[in-house]
Wavefront OBJ file of the C-alpha trace (Angstrom):
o trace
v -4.656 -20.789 10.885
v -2.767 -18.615 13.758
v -0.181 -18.191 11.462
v -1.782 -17.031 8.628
v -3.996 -14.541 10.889
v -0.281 -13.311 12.244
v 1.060 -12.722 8.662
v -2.177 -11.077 8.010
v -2.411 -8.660 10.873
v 1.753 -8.006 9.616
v 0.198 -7.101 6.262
v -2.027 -5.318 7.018
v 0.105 -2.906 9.645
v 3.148 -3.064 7.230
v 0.838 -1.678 4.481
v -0.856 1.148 6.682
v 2.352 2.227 8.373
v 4.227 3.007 4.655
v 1.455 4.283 2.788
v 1.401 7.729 4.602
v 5.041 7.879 3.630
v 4.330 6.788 -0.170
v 1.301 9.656 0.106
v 4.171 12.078 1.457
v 6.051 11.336 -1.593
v 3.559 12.303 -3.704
v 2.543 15.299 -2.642
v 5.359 16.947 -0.855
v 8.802 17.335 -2.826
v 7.645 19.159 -5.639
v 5.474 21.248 -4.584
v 7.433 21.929 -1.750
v 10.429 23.129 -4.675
v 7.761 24.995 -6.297
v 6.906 27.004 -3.213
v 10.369 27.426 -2.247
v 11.867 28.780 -5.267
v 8.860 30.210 -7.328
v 10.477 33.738 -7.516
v 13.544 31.655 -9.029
v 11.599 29.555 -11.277
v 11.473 30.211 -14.765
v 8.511 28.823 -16.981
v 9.743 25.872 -18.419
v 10.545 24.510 -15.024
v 7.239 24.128 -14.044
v 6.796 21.986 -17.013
v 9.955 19.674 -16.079
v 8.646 20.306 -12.031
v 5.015 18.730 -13.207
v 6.460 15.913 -15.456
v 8.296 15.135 -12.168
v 5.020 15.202 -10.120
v 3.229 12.856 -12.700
v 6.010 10.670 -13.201
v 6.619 10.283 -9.149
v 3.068 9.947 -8.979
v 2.832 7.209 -10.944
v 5.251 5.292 -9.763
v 4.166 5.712 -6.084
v 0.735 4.706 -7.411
v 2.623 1.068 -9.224
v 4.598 0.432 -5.814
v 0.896 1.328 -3.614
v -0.625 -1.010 -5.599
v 1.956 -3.703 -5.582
v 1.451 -3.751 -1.562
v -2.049 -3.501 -1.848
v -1.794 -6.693 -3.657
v 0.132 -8.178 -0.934
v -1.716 -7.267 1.321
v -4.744 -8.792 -0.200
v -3.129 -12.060 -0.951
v -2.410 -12.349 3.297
v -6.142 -11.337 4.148
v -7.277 -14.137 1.753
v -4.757 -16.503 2.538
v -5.903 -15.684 6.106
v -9.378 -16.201 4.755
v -8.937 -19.270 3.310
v -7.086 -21.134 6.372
v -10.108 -19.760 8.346
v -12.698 -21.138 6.397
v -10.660 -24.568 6.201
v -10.163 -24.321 10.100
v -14.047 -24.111 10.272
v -14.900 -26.638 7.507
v -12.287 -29.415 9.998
v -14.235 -28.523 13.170
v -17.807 -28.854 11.821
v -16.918 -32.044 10.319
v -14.876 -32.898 13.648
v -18.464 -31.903 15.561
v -20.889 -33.810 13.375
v -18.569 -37.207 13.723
v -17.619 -37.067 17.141
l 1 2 3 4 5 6 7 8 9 10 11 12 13 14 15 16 17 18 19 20 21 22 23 24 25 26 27 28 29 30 31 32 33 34 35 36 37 38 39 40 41 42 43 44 45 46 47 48 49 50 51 52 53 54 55 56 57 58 59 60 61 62 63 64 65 66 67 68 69 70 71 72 73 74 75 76 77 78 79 80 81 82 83 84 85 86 87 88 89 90 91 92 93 94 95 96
């Protein structure tokens, strides 16, 4: 049960401490280019410069998710050994 609490807690803190940097992806290259060079963009860049932004959304959103799921499979792996670790002791208690 300590175990699977341990690899839950790592989950958990693994997951919180890279999704600020998968939100930083997201929302700071390109428009950081666009704000740079805007006097030096022409207008078909900002049409390559926004497929970029969807496309690096998306797959920041398919990698958040993927963690996400991890990280939900460790809380309810966590879960379940809990609820098994509870289940032993009662019946330990009501025999003993």
């Amino acid at each position: 049960m300590r175990l699977r609490q341990r690899q839950a807690r790592e989950a958990v803190r693994r997951y919180n401490s890279a999704s600020w940097i998968r939100f930083a992806l997201v929302f700071v290259p390109v428009p950081l280019i666009v704000v740079t060079f805007r006097l030096h963009l022409e207008a078909w860049h900002y049409y390559v410069l926004g497929g970029a932004f969807i496309f690096c959304a998306g797959l920041l959103y398919v990698l958040d998710d993927r963690a996400a799921t991890r990280r939900e499979a460790a809380l309810e792996a966590a879960k379940a050994a809990r609820a098994a670790y509870q289940a032993a002791r009662s019946a330990a208690v009501s025999n003993g």
